[in-house]
C-alpha positions, 0 to 999 in steps of 0.5 A: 349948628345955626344951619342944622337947627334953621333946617330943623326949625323949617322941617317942624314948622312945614309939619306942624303946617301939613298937621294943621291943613289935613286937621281942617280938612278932616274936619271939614269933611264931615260937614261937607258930607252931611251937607250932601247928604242933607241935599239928597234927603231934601231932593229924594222926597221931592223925586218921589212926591213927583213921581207918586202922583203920577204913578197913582194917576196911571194906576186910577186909570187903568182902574178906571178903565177895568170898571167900564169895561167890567160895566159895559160888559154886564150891561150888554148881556153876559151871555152874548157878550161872553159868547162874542168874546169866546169867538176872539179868545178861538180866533186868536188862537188859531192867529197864533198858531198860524203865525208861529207856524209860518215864521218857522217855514222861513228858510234862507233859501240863498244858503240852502241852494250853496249848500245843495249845489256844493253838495252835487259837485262833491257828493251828487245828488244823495248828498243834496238830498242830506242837505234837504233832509237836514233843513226845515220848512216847505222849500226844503221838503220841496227840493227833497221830493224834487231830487228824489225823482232825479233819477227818472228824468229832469222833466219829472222833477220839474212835475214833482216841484209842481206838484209838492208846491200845491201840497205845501200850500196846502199846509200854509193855508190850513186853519184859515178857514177856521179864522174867517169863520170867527170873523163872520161869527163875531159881529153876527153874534153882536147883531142878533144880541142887537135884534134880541136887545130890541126885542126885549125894548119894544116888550117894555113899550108893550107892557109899559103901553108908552113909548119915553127914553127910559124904557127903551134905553136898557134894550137898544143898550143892549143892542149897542154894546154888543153889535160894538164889541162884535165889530171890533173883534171882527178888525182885530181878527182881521188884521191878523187874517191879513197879515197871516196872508201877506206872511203866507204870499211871501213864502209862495214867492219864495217857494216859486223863485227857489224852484226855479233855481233849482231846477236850473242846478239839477239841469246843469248837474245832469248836463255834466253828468252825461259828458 
C-alpha cells in the first residue's frame, strides 16, 4: 500500500507540475504576442514614413518633368513643334512595323534544310516543297520557288534562287525609304521653326527699333527648341533605321548561306536519281 500511494503521490505531483508549466506558458504567450505585435506596429510606420518620401519624390519629379516639357513644348511654338513630333509619332510606326515584320522572317534555317533533306529521301521533292510550304519567312519561300523548277534542270533552280532572293529583299527592305524620309523631314521641320523664330526676333528689333536680350529672347527660343526636338527625333529615328538594317544584313546572310545548302541537297537528290 505504502508503494502504491508514493507512486500515486508522485503521479499527482508530475500533474499538477505539467498543469502548472503549460498555465505560465498559456499566459506568457499572450504577451509574447502583443509584445510582436507592438514590435511590428512600431517597425510598419517607420517602413513606411521611409518608403512615403521617396515614393512622393519620384512622383514630384516626374511631375516636375511633365511641366517642362508640356512648357518648353508651348514655348516653341505648337504648331511646329506639333508637327515635329508627328514625323516621330509616323517614323515609329513604320519602325515597329518593320521590326515586327523581320523578327517573324526569322527562320531556323538548320531544322528546315533536316526537314527537306529527310523529305527527298523518303518523299522526294513534292514532299520537300509541303516542307517549304508549311514554313514561314523568306528562305522558306526561297526554297519553294527553287524546288519547284527542279524538274527543268538544276542550273534553273539555281537561277531561280537568285532571282526570288532579289524578290525577297525587295519585301525586307520595303518602308525604309518612308523612314529615312522622317529622318531628314524632322530636323528640317525644326530649322525652318529656327528660320521662322528669327524672323519674328529680328520683326521685334524692328518694331521695338532696339536691339536688348529681352526682345530677342522669345524668338531665338523659338529657334532653339525646335531645331532641339527636331535633332533628337532624328538620333531616335535613326537608331531604329539602323538596327532594322542590321536585323535585315542578317536575314540576307541567312538567305545566302541556306541557298547554298540547298543547292547542294538538290545537287546530291538529282545525282542519286539518275543512278
Amino acid at each position: 500500500m505504502k508503494k502504491v500511494f508514493a507512486t500515486l503521490t508522485v503521479l499527482a505531483m508530475l500533474t499538477f507540475g505539467s498543469a502548472a508549466v503549460m498555465a505560465q506558458e498559456d499566459a506568457a504567450a499572450p504577451a509574447a504576442e502583443a509584445a510582436v505585435e507592438q514590435v511590428d506596429e512600431n517597425a510598419a510606420p517607420a517602413a513606411e514614413a521611409v518608403e512615403a518620401p521617396a515614393e512622393e519624390a519620384s512622383e514630384n519629379a516626374l511631375v516636375a518633368l511633365h511641366k517642362t516639357l508640356k512648357t518648353k513644348f508651348i514655348e516653341g511654338g505648337a504648331f511646329f513643334m506639333a508637327l515635329t513630333l508627328i514625323t516621330l509619332i509616323i517614323g515609329l510606326g513604320f519602325c515597329i512595323e518593320r521590326i515586327i515584320y523581320l523578327s517573324l522572317s526569322k527562320t531556323n534555317t538548320k531544322a528546315l534544310l533536316a526537314q527537306i533533306e529527310e523529305a527527298l529521301k523518303k518523299g522526294g521533292i513534292d514532299a520537300a516543297l509541303d516542307v517549304c510550304r508549311n514554313t514561314r519567312g523568306p528562305v522558306a519561300a526561297i526554297f519553294y520557288q527553287g524546288l519547284s523548277r527542279y524538274h527543268e534542270g538544276v542550273d534553273v533552280v539555281e537561277k531561280t534562287v537568285a532571282s526570288y532572293g532579289g524578290v525577297q529583299l525587295g519585301l525586307l527592305e520595303k518602308n525604309l525609304s518612308w523612314i529615312s524620309l522622317f529622318i531628314s523631314i524632322a530636323p528640317s521641320l525644326g530649322f525652318l521653326g529656327t528660320i521662322i523664330g528669327m524672323i519674328a526676333a529680328f520683326d521685334k528689333i524692328q518694331q521695338v527699333g532696339d536691339i536688348s536680350a529681352t526682345v530677342v529672347a522669345g524668338g531665338i527660343k523659338v529657334a532653339l527648341l525646335t531645331t532641339l526636338l527636331g535633332l533628337i527625333i532624328a538620333i531616335i529615328l535613326q537608331l531604329f533605321y539602323n538596327y532594322i538594317l542590321y536585323l535585315i544584313e542578317d536575314l540576307v546572310n541567312e538567305m545566302e548561306d541556306s541557298s547554298i545548302s540547298l543547292l547542294d541537297l538538290v545537287v546530291e537528290y538529282d545525282a542519286a536519281q539518275k543512278k
